[in-house]
Backbone as ProteinMPNN parsed JSONL, in Angstrom:
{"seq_chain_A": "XXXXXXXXXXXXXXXXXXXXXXXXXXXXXXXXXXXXXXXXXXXXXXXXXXXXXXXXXXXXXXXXXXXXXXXXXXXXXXXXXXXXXXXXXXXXXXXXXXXXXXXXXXXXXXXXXXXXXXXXXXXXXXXXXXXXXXXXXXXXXXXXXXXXXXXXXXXXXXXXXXXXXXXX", "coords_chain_A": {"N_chain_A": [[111.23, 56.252, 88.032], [110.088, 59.383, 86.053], [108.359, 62.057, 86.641], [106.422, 64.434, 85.498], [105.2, 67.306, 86.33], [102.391, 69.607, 85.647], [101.243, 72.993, 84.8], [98.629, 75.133, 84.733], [98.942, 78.852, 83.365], [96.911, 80.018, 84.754], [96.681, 78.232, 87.322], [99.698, 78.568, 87.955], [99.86, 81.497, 88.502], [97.518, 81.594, 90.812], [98.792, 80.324, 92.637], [100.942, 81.614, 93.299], [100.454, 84.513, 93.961], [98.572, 83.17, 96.668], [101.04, 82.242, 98.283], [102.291, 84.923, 98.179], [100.909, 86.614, 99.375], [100.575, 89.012, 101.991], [98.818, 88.292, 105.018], [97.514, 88.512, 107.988], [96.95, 89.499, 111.527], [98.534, 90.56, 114.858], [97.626, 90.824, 117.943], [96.931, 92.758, 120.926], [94.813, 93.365, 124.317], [94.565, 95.147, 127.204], [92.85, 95.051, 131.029], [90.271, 94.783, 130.324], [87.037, 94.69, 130.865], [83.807, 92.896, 131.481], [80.509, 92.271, 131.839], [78.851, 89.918, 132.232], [75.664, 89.701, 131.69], [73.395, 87.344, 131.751], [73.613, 84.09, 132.624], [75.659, 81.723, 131.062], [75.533, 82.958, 128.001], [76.954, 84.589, 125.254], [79.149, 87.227, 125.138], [80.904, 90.064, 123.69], [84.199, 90.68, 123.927], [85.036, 93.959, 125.113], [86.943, 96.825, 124.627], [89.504, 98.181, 123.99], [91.335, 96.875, 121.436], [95.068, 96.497, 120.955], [96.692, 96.531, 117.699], [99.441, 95.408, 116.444], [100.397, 94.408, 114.562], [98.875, 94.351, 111.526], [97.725, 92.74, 108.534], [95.818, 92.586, 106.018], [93.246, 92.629, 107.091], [90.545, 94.777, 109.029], [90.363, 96.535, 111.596], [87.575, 97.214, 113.744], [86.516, 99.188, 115.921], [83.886, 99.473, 116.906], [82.441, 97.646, 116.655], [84.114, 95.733, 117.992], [85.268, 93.782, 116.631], [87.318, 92.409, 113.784], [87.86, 92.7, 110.658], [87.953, 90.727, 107.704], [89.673, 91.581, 104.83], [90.538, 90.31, 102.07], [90.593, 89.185, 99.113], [90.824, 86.384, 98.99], [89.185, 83.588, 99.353], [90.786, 82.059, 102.869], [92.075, 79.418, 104.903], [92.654, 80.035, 108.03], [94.892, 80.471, 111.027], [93.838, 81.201, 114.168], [95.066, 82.057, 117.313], [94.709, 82.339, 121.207], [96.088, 83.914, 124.248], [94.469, 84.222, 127.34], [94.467, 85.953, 130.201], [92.731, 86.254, 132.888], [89.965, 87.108, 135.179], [87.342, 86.857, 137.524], [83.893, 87.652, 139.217], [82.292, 86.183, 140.748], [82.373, 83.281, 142.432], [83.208, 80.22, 141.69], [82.248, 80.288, 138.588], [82.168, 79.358, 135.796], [83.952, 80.26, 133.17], [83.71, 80.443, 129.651], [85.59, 81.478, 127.172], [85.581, 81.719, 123.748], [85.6, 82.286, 119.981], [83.648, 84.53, 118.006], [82.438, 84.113, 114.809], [80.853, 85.852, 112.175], [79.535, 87.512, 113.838], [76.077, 87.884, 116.087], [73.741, 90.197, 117.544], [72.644, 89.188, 120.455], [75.053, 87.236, 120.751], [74.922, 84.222, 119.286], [74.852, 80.708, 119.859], [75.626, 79.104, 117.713], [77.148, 80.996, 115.883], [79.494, 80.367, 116.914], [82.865, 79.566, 116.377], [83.789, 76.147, 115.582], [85.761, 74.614, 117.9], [86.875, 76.364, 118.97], [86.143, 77.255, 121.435], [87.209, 77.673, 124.698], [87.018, 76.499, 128.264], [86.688, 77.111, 131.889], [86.797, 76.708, 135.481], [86.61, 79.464, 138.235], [87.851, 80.915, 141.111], [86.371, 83.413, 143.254], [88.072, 86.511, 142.649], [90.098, 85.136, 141.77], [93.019, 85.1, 139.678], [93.258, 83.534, 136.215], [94.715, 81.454, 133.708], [93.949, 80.769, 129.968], [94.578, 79.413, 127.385], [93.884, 79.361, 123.117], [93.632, 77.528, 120.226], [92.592, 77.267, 116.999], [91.247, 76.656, 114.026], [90.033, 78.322, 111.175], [87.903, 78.996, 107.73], [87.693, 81.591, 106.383], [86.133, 84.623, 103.8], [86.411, 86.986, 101.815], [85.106, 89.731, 104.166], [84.045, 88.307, 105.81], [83.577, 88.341, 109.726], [85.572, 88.553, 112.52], [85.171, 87.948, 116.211], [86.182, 87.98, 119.892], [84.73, 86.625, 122.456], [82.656, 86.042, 125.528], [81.377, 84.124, 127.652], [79.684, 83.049, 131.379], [78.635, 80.938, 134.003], [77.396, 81.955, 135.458], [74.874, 84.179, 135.942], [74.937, 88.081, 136.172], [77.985, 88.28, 136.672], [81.116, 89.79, 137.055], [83.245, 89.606, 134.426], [87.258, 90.201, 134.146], [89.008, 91.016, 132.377], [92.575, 90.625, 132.177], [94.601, 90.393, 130.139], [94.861, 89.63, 126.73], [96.484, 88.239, 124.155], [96.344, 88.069, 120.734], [96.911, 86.164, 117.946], [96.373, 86.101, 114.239], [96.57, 84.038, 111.74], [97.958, 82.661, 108.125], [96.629, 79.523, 107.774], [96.668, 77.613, 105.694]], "CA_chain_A": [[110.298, 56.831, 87.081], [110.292, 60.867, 86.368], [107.238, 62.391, 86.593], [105.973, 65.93, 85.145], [103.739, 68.142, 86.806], [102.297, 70.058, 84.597], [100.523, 73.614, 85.455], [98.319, 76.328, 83.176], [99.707, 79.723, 83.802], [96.139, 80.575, 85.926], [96.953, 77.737, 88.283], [100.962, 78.706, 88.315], [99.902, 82.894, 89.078], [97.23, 81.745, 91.794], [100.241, 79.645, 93.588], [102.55, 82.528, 93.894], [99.326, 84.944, 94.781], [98.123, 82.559, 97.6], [102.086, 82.067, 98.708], [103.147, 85.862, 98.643], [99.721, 87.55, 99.759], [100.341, 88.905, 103.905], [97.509, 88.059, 105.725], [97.46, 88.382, 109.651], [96.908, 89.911, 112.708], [98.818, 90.625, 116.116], [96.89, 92.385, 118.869], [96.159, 92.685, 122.596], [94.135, 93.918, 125.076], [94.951, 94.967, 128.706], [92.103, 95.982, 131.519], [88.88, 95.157, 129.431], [86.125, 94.094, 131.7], [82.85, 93.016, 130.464], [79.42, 92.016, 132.62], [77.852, 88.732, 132.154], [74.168, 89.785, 132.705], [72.541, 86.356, 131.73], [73.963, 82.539, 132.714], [75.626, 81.168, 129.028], [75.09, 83.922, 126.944], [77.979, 85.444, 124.847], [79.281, 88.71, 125.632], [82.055, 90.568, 123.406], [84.885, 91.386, 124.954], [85.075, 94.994, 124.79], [87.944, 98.008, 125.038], [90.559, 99.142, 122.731], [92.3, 96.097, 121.001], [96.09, 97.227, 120.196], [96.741, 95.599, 116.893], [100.755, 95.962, 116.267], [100.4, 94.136, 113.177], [97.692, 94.14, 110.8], [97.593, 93.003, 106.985], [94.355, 91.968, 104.894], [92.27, 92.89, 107.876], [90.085, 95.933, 109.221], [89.765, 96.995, 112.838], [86.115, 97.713, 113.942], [86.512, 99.318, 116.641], [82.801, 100.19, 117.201], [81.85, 96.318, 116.477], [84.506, 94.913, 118.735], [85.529, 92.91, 115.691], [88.544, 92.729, 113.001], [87.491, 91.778, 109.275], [88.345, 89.965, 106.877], [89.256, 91.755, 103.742], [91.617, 89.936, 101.456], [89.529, 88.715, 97.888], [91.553, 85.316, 98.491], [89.529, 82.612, 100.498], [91.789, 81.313, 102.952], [91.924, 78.742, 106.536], [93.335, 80.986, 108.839], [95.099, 80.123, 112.535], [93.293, 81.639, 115.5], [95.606, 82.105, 118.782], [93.916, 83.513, 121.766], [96.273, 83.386, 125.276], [93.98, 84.59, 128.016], [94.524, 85.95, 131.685], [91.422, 87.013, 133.509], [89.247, 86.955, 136.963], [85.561, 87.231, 137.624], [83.544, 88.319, 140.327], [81.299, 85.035, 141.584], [83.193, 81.996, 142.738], [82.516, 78.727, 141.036], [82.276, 80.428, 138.061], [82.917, 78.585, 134.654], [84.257, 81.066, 132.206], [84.017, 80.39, 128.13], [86.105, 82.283, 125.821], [85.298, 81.762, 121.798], [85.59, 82.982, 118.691], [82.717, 83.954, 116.842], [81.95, 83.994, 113.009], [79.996, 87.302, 111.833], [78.618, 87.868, 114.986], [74.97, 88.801, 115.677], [73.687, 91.106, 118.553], [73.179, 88.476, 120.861], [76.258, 86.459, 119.852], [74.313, 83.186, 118.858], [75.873, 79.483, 119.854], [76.106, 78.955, 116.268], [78.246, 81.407, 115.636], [81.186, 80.125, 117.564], [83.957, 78.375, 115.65], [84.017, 74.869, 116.331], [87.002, 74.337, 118.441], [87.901, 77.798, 119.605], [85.484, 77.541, 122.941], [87.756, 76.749, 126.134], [86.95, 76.696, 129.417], [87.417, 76.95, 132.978], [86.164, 77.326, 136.677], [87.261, 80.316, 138.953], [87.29, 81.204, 142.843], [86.561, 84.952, 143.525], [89.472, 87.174, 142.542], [91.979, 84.395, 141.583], [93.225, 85.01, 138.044], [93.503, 82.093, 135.954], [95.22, 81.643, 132.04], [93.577, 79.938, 129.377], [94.53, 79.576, 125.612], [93.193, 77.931, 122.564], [94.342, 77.663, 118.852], [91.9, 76.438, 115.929], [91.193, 77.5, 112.43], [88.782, 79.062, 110.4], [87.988, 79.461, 106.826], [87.154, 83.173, 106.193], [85.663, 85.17, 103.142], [85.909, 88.476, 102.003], [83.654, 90.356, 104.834], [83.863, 87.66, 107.609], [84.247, 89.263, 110.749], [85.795, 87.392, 113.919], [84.891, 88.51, 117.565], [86.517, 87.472, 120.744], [83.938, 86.696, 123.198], [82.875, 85.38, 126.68], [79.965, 83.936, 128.832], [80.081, 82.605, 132.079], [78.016, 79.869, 133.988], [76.924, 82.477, 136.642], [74.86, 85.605, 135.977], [75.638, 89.318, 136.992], [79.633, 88.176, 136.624], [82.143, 90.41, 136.004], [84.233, 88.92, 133.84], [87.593, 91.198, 134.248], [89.904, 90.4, 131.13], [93.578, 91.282, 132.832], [95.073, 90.443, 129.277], [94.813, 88.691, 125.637], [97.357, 88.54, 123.549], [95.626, 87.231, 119.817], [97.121, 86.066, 116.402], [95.326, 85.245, 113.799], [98.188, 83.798, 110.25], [97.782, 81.787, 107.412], [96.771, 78.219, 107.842], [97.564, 76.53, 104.603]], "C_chain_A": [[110.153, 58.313, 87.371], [108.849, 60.76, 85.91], [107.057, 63.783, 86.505], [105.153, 66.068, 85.69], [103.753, 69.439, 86.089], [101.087, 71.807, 85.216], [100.154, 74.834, 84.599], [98.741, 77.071, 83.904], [98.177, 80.387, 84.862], [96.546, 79.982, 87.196], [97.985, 78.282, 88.683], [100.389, 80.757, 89.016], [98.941, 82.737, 90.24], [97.616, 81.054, 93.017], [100.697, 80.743, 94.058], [101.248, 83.449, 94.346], [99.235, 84.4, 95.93], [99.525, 82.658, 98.576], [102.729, 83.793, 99.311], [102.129, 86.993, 99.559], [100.237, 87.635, 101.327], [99.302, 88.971, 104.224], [97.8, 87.86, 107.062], [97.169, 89.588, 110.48], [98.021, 89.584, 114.178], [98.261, 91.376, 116.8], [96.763, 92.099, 120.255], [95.476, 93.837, 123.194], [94.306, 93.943, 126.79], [93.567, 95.58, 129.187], [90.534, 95.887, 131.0], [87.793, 94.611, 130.931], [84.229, 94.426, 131.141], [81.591, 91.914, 132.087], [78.444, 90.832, 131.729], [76.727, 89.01, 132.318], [73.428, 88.494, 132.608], [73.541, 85.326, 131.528], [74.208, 82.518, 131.104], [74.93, 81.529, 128.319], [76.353, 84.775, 126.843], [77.966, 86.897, 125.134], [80.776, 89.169, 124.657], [82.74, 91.181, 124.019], [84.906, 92.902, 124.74], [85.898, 95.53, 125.184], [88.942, 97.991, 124.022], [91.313, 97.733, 122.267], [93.829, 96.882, 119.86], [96.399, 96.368, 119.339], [97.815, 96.101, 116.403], [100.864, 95.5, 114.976], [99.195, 93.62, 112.63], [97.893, 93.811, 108.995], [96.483, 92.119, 106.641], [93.162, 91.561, 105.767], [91.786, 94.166, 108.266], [89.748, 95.717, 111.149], [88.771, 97.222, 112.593], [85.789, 98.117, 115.1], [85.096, 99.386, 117.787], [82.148, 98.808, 117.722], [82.561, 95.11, 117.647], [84.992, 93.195, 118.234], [86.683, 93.311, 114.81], [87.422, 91.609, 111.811], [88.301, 91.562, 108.579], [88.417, 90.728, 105.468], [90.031, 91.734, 102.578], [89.837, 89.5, 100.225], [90.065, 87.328, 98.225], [90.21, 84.714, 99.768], [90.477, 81.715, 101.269], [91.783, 80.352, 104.519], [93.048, 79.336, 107.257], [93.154, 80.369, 110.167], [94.805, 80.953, 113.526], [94.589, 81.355, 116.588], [95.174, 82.734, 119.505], [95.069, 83.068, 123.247], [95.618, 84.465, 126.326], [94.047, 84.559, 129.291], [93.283, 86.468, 132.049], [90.847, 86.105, 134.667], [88.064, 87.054, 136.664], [85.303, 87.643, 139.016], [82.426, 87.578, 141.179], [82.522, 83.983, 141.431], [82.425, 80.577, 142.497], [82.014, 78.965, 139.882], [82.917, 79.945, 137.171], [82.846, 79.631, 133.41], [84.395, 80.298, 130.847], [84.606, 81.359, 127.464], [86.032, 81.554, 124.761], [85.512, 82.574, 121.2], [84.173, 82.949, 117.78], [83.097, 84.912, 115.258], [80.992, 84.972, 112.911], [78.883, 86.996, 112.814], [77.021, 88.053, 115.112], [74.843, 89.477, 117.058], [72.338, 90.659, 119.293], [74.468, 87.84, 120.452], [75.081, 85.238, 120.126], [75.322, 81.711, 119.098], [76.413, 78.989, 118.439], [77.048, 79.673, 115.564], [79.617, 81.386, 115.868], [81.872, 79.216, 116.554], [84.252, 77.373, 116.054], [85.848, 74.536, 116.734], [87.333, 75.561, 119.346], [87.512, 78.37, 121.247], [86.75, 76.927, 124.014], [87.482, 77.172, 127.901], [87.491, 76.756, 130.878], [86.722, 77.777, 134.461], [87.032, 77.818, 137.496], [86.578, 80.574, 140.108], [87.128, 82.846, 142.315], [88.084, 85.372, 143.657], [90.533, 86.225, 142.271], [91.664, 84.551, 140.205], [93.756, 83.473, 137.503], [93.87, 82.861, 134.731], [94.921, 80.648, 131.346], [94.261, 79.975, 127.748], [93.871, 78.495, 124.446], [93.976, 78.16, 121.087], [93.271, 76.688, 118.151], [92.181, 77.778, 114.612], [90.225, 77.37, 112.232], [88.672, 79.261, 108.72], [86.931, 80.783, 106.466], [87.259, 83.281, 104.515], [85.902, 86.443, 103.175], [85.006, 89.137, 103.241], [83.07, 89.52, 105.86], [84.373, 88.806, 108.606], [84.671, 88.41, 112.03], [85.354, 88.194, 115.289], [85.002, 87.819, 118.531], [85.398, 87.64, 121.971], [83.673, 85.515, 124.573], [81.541, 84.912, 127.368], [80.394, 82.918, 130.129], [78.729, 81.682, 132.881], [76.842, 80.249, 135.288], [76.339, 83.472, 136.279], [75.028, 86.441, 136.504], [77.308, 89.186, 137.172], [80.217, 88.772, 136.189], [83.329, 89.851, 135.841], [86.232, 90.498, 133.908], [89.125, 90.619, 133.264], [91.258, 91.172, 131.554], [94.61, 91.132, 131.699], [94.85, 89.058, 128.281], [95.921, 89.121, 124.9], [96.764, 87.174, 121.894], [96.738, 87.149, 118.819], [96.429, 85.731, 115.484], [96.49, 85.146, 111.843], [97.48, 82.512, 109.519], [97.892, 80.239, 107.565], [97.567, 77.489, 107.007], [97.151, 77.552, 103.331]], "O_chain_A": [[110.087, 58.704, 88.537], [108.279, 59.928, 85.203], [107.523, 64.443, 87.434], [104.238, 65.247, 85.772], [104.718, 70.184, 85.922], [100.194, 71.58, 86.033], [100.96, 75.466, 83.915], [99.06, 76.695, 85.032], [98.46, 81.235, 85.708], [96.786, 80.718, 88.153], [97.833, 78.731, 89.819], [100.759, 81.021, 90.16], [99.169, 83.635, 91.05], [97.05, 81.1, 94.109], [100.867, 80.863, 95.271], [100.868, 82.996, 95.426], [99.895, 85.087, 96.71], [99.301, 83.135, 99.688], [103.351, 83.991, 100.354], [102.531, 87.944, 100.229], [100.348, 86.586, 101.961], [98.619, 89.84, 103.683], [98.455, 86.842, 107.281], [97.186, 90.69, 109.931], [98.253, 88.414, 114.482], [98.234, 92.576, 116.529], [96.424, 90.96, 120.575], [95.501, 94.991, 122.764], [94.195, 92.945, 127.502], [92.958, 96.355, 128.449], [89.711, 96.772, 131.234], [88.325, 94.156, 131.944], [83.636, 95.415, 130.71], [81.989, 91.155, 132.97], [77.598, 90.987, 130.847], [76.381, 88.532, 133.398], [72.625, 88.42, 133.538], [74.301, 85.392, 130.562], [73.505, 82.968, 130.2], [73.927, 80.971, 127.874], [76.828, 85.459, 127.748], [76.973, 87.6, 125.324], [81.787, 88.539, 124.969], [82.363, 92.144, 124.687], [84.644, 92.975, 123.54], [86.168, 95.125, 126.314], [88.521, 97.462, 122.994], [92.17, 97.517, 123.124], [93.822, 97.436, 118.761], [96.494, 95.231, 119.803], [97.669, 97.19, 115.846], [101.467, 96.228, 114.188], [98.563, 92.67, 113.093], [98.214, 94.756, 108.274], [96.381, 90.966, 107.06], [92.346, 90.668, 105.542], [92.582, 95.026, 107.889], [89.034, 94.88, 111.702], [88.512, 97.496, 111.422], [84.792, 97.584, 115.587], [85.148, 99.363, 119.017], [81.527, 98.69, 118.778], [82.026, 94.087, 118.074], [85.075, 92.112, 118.813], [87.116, 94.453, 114.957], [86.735, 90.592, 111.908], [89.412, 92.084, 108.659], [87.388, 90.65, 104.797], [90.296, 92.782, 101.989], [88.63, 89.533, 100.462], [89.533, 86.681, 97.323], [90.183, 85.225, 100.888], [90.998, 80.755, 100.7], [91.261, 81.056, 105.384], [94.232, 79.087, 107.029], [92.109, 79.896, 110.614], [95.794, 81.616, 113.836], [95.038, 80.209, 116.542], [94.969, 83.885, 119.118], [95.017, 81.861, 123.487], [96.114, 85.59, 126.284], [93.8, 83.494, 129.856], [92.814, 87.279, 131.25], [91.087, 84.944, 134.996], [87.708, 87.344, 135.521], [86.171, 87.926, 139.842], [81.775, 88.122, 142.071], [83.368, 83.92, 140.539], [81.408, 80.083, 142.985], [81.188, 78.104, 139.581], [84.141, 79.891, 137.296], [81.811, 79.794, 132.764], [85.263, 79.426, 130.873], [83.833, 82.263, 127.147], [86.577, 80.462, 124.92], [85.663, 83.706, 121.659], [83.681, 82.02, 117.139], [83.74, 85.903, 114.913], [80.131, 84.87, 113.784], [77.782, 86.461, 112.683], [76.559, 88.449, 114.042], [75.824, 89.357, 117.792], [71.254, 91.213, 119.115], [74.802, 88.311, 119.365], [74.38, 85.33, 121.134], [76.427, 81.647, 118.558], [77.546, 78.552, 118.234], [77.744, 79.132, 114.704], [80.561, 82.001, 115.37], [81.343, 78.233, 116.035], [85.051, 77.383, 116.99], [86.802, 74.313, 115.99], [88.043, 75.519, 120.351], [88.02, 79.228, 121.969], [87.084, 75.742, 123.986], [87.874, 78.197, 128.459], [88.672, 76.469, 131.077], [86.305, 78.931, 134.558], [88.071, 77.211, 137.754], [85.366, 80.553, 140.319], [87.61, 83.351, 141.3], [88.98, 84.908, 144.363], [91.717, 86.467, 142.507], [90.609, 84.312, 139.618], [94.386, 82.599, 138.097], [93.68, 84.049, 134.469], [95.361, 79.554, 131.698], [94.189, 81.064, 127.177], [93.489, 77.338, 124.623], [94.879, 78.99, 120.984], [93.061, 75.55, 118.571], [92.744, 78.848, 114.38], [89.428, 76.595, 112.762], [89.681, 79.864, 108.356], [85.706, 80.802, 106.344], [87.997, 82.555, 103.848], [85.736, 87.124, 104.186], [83.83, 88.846, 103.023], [82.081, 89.729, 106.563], [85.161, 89.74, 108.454], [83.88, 87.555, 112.429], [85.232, 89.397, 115.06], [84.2, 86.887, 118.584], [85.212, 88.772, 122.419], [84.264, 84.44, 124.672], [80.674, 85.776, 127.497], [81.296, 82.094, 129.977], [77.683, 81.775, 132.238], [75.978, 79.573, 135.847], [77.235, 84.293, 136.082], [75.38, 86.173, 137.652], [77.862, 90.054, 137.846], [80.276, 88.754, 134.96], [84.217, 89.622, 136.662], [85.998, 91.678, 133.651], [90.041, 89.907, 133.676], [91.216, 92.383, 131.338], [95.675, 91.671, 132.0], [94.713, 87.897, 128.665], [96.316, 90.285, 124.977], [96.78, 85.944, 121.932], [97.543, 88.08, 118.829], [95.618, 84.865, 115.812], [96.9, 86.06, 111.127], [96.747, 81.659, 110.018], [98.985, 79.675, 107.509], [98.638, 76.922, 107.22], [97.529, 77.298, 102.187]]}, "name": "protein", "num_of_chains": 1, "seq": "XXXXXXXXXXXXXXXXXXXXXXXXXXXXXXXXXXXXXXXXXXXXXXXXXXXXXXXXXXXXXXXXXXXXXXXXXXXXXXXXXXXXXXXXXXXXXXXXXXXXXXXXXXXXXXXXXXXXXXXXXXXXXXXXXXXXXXXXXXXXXXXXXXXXXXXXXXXXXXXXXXXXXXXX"}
């Protein structure tokens, strides 16, 4: 049995739109180091993120964020692979992703999935990564961020290497 699929010409032009639009990010960061002052409480990572490829996003350098600024809603793939140390032992490091940040970063703002963890001795570097998705808006903003399980910790970010590409 043949079967037609049948498609008005809005549906057929926001196919090839959605299909040819670039949307992503590549970026890293070497050297950042950022101060835990309070037990599990987000902290943005902070220092120069090099972003080698950028389309239908905005650096923010100021914000310590990259936006979102395509008109298309779309579920976008997060990659984060993370090396870094701290500066208390028995320290349980979180890296996340949050969702238009606020100043605290807020537990609610993290992207479900994108938290991963992990406990560190003094000075030993460890490597974590994570991969989820997100559905972003015009004027979302993402922000790579950290808290640790110890206060006064310096967290000492020895490299990230992020993507962030079209889900579906």
């Amino acid at each position: 049995m043949t079967q037609i699929l049948t498609m008005t010409v809005d549906e057929l032009n926001e196919f090839y739109t959605r299909k040819e639009e670039k949307v992503g990010v590549s970026g890293y960061i070497r050297g950042a180091s950022v101060t835990c002052t309070d037990a599990d409480t987000y902290y943005p990572i902070t220092g120069a993120f090099v972003n080698k490829h950028i389309e239908g996003f905005t650096a923010l350098p100021l914000e310590n964020a990259i936006q979102y600024d395509s008109l298309q809603d779309l579920v976008m793939e997060l990659n984060e692979q993370i090396s870094t140390q701290c500066s208390k032992n028995g320290a349980v490091l979180t890296f996340a992703v949050a969702l238009n940040p606020s100043d605290p970063v807020l537990p609610a703002e993290i992207i479900d999935g994108s938290d991963v963890s992990r406990e560190f001795s003094t000075g030993t570097s460890g490597a974590m990564g994570n991969l989820t998705t997100v559905s972003l808006t015009a004027g979302d903003k993402v922000q790579l961020v950290v808290k640790s399980s110890i206060a006064a910790n310096v967290v000492s970010v020895l490299n990230v290497n992020t993507t962030i590409k079209r889900f579906y």
